[in-house]
VOBA-1610 file (N, C-alpha, C; in pm, whole numbers, padded with zeros to 5 digits, always signed):
BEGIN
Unk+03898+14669+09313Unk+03771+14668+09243Unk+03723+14524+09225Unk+03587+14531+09214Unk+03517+14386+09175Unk+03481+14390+09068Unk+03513+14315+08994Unk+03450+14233+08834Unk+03372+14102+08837Unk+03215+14159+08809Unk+03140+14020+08788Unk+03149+13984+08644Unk+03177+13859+08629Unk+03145+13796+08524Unk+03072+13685+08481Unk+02974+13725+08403Unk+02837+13631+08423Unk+02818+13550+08302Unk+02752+13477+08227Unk+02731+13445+08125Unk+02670+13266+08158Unk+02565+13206+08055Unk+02526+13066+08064Unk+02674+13038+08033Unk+02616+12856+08082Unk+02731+12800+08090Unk+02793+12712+07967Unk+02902+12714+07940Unk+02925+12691+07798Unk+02990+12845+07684Unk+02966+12946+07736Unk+02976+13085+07686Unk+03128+13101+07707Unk+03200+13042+07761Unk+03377+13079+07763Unk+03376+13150+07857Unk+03354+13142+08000Unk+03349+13240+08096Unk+03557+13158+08114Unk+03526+13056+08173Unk+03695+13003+08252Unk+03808+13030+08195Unk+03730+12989+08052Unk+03848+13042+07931Unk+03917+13133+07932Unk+03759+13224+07916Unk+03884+13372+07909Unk+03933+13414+08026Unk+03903+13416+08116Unk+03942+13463+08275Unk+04058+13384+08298Unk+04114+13270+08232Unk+04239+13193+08235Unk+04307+13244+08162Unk+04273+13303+08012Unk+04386+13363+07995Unk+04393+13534+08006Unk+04301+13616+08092Unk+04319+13756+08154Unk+04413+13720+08252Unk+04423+13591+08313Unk+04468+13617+08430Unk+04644+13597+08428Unk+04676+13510+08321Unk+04803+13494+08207Unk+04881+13655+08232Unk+04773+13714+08169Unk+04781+13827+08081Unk+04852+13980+08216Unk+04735+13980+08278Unk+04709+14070+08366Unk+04785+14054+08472Unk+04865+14177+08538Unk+04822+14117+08699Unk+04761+14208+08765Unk+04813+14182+08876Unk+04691+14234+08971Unk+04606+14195+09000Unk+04560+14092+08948Unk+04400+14006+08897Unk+04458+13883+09028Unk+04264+13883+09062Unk+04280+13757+09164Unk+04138+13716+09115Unk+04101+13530+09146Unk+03999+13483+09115Unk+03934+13462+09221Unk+03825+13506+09231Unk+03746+13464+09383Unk+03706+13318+09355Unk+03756+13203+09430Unk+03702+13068+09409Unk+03532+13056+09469Unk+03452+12986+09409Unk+03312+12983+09487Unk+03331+12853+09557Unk+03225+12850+09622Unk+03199+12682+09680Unk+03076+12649+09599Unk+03069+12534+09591Unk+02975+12473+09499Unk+02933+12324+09565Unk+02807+12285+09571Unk+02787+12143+09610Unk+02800+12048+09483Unk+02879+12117+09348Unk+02843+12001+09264Unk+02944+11901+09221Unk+02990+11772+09231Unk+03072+11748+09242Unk+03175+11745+09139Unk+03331+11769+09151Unk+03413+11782+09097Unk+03399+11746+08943Unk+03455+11795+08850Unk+03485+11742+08707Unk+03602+11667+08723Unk+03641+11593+08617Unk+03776+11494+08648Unk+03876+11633+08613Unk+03905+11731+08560Unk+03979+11829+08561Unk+03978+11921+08628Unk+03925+11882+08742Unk+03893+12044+08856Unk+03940+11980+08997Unk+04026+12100+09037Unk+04078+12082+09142Unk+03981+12129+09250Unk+03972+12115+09396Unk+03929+12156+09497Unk+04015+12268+09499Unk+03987+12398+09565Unk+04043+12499+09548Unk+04104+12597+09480Unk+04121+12535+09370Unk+04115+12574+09197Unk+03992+12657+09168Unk+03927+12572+09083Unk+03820+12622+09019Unk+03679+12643+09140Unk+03672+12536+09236Unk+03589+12563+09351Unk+03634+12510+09472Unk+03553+12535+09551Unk+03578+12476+09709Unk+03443+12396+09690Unk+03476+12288+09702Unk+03352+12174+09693Unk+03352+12101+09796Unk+03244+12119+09832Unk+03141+12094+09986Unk+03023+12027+09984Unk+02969+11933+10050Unk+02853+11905+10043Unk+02755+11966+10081Unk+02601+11951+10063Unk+02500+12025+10084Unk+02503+12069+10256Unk+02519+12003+10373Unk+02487+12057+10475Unk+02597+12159+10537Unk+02731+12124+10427Unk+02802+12209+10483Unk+02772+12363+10471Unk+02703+12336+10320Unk+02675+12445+10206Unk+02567+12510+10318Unk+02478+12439+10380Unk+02349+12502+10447Unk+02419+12598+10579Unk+02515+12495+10611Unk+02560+12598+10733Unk+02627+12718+10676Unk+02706+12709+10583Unk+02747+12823+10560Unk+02660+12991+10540Unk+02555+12917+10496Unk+02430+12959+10477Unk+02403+13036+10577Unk+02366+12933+10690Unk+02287+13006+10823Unk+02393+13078+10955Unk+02534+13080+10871Unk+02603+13169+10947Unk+02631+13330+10879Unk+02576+13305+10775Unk+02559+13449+10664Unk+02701+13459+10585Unk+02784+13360+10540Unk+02884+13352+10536Unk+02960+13383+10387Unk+02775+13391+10307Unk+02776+13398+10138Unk+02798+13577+10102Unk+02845+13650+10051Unk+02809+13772+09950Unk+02652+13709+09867Unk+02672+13586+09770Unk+02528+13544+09732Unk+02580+13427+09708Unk+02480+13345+09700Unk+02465+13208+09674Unk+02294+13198+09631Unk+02295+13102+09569Unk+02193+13027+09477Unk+02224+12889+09429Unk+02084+12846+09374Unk+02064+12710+09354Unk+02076+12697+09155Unk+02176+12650+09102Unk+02208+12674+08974Unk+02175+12534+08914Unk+02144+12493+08823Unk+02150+12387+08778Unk+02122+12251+08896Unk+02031+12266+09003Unk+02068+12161+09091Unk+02139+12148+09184Unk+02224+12238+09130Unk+02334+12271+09271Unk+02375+12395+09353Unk+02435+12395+09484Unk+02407+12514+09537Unk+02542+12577+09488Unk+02540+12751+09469Unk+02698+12760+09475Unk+02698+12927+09549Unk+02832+12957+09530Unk+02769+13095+09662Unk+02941+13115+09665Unk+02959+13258+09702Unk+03056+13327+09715Unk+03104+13385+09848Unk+03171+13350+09925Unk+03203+13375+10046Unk+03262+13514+10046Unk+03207+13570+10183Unk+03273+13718+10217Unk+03424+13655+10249Unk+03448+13566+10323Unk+03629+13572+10344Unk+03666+13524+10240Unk+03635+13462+10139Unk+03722+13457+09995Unk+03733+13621+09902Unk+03654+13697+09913Unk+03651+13842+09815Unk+03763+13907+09920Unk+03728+13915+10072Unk+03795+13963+10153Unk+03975+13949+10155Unk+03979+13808+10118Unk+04128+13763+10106Unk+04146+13783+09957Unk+04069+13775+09905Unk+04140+13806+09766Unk+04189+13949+09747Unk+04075+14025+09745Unk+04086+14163+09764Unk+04148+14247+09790Unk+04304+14202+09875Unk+04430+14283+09924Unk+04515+14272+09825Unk+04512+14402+09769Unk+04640+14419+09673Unk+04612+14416+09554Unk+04482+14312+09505Unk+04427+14278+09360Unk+04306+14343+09346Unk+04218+14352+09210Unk+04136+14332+09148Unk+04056+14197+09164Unk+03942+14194+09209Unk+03877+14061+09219Unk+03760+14021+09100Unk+03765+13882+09039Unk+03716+13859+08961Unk+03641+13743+08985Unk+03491+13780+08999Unk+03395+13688+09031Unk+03306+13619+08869Unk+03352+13460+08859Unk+03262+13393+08751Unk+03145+13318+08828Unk+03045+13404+08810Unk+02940+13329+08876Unk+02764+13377+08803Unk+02690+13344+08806Unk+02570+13299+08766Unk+02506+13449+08743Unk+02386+13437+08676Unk+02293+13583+08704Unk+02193+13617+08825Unk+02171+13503+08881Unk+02103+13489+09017Unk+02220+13578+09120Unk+02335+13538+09135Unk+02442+13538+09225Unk+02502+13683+09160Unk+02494+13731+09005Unk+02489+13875+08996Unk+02408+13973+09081Unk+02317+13934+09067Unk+02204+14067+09145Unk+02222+14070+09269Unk+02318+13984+09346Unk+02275+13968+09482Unk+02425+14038+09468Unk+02558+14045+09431Unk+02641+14088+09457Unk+02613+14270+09422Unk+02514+14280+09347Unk+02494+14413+09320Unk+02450+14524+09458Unk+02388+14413+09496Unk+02290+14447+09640Unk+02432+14514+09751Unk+02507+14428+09706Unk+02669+14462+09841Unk+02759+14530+09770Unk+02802+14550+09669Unk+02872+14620+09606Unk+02837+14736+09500Unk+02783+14793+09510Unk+02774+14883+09428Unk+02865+14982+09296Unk+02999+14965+09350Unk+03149+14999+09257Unk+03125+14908+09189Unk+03060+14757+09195Unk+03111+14642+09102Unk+03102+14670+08918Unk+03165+14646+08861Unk+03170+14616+08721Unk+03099+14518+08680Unk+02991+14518+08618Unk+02985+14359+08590Unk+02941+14360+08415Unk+02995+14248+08391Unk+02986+14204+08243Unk+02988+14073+08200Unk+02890+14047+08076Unk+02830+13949+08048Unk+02875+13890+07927Unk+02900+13759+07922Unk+02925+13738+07800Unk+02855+13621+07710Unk+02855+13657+07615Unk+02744+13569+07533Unk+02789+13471+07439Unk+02747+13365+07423Unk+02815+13300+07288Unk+02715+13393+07145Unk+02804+13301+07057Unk+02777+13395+06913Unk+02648+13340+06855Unk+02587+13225+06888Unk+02465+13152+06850Unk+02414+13071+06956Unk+02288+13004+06982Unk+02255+12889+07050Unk+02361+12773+07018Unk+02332+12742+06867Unk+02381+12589+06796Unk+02538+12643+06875Unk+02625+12667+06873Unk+02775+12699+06887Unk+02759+12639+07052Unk+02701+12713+07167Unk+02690+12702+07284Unk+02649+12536+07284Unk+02547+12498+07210Unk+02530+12366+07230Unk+02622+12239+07204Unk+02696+12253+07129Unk+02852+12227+07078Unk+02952+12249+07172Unk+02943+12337+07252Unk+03071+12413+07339Unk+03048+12254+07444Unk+02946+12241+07472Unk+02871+12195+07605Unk+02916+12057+07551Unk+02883+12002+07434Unk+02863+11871+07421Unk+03010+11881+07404Unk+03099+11933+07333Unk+03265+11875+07316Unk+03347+11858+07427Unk+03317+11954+07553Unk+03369+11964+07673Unk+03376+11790+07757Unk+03294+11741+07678Unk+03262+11603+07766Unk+03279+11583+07882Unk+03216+11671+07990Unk+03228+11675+08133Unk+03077+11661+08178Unk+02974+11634+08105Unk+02836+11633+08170Unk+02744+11583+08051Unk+02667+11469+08148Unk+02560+11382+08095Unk+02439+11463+08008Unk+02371+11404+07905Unk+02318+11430+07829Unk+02205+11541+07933Unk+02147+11454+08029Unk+02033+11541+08136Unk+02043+11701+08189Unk+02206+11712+08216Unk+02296+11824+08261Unk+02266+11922+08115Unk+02355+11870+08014Unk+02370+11954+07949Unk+02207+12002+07876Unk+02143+11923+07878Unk+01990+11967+07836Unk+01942+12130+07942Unk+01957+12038+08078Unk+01931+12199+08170Unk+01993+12317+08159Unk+02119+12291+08114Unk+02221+12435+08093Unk+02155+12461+07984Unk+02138+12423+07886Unk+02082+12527+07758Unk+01979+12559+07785Unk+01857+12485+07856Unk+01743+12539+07893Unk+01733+12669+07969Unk+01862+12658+08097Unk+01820+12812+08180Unk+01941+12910+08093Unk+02024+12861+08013Unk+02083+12936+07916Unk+01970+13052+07860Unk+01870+12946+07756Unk+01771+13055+07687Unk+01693+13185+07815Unk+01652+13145+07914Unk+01676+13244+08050Unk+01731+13339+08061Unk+01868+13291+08055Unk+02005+13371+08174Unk+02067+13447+08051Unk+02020+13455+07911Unk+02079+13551+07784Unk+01971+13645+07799Unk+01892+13686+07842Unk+01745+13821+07843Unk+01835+13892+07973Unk+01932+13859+08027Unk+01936+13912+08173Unk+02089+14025+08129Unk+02152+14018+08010Unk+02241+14120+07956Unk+02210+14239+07965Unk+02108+14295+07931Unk+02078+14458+07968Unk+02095+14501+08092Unk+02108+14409+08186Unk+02141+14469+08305Unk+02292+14444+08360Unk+02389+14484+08235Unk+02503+14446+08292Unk+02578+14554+08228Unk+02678+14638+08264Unk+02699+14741+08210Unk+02813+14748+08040Unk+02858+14627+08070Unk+02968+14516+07941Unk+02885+14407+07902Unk+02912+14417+07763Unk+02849+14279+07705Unk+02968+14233+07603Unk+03050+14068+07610Unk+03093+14020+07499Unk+03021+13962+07477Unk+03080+13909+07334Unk+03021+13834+07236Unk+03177+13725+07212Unk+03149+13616+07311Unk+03257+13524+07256Unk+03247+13446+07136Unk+03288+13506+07016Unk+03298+13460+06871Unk+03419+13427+06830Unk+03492+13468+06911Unk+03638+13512+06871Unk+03736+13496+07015Unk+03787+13425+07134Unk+03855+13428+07185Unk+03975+13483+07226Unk+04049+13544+07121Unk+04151+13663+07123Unk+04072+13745+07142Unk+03979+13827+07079Unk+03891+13905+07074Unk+03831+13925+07222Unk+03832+13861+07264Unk+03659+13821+07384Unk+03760+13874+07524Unk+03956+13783+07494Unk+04027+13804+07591Unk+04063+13948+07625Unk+04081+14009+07457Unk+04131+14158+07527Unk+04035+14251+07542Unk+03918+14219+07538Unk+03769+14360+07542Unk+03787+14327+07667Unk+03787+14228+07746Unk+03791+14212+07949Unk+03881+14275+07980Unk+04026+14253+07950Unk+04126+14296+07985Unk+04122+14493+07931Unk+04062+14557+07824Unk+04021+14628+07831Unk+03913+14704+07905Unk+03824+14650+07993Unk+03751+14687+08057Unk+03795+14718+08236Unk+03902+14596+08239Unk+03979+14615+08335Unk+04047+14725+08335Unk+04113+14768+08276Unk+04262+14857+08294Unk+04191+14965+08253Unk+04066+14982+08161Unk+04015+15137+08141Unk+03903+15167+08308Unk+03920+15030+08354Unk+03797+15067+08478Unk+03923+15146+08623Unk+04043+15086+08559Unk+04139+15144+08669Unk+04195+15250+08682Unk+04132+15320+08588Unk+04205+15471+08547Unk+04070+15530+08566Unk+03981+15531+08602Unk+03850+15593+08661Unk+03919+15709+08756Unk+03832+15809+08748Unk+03896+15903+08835Unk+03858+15893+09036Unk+03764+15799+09023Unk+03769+15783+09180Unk+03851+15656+09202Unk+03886+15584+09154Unk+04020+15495+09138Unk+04162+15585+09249Unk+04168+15679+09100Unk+04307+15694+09078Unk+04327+15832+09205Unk+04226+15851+09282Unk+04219+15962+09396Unk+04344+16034+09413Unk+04440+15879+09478Unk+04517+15940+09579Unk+04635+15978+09461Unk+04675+15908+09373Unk+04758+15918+09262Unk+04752+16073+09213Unk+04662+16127+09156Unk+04573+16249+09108Unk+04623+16357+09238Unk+04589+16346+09361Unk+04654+16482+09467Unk+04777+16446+09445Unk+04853+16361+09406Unk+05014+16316+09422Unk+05074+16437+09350Unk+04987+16365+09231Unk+05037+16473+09125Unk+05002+16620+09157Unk+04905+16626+09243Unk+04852+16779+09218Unk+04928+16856+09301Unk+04944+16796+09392Unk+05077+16833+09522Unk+05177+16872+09458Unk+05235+16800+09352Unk+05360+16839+09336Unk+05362+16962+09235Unk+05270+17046+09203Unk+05247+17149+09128Unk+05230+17284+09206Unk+05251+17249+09333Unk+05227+17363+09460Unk+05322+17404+09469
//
């Protein structure tokens, strides 16, 4: 299964998906590529595959994205052979934008997707400024397409409310494991059992 997880930036998306992923298994992270360059705490292949713009374009014009968009200035985009390789054996868990939601909706249709919100503006604006990873200019634009990218929750079938971080970790991890017991999930499991009642 695919899990989108969307939310402005600053809302505890890495957070909690760092510690579902602690938590859980089965769970795989789809890495994106991104043209923006590294934070001093982010690895290449970690948190993204960071590329420059023309690489980003070719990737582009070989159709190579599920979706990609232009976020904050920068391009970022989700490769079919990263969901593809993730996808064997796991649960895939995509943190990526609301632009790059709708477009994964377009290809996946099973997807889960859920949104998460901080508990106020002022809090999110705090999240952003303590992180000390981006210039005053940066963090001005994230809250700006923030006020944006929070109207775009009704179209997501989960909504947190990160107020609470324990809290925020196990409603995902609940959404996970109740999405895996779905009855078109559990198909082949379900005749297993039904077989053996013959």
């Amino acid at each position: 299964m695919i899990f989108v997880v969307t939310g402005p930036s600053g809302s505890g998306k890495s957070t909690i998906l760092r510690c579902v992923f602690k938590d859980l298994r089965g769970v795989a992270f789809s890495v994106s590529h991104t043209t923006r360059p590294p934070r001093e705490s982010e690895r290449n292949g970690r948190e993204y595959h960071f590329v420059d713009e023309a690489e980003f374009k070719r990737m582009i014009g070989r159709q190579a994205f599920v979706e990609w968009a232009v976020v904050h200035g920068h391009y970022y985009g989700t490769s079919k052979a990263e969901i593809a390789a993730k996808s064997r054996g796991a649960d895939v868990l995509l943190d990526i934008d609301v632009q790059g939601a709708r477009q994964v909706r377009e290809h996946f249709r099973e997807a889960i997707f859920i949104f998460i919100l901080p508990p106020k503006f002022a809090e999110l604006k705090r999240r952003l400024r303590d992180r000390g990873e981006d210039d005053p200019a940066t963090i001005g634009l994230r809250l700006k397409n923030a006020k944006r990218e929070i109207r775009e929750y009704k179209d997501f079938e989960y909504v947190l409310i990160n107020d609470r971080l324990d809290r925020a970790v196990l409603e995902l991890e609940a959404i996970i494991l109740g999405a895996r017991c779905r009855t078109s999930v559990r198909r082949r499991a379900i005749r297993a059992v039904l077989d053996s009642f013959r």
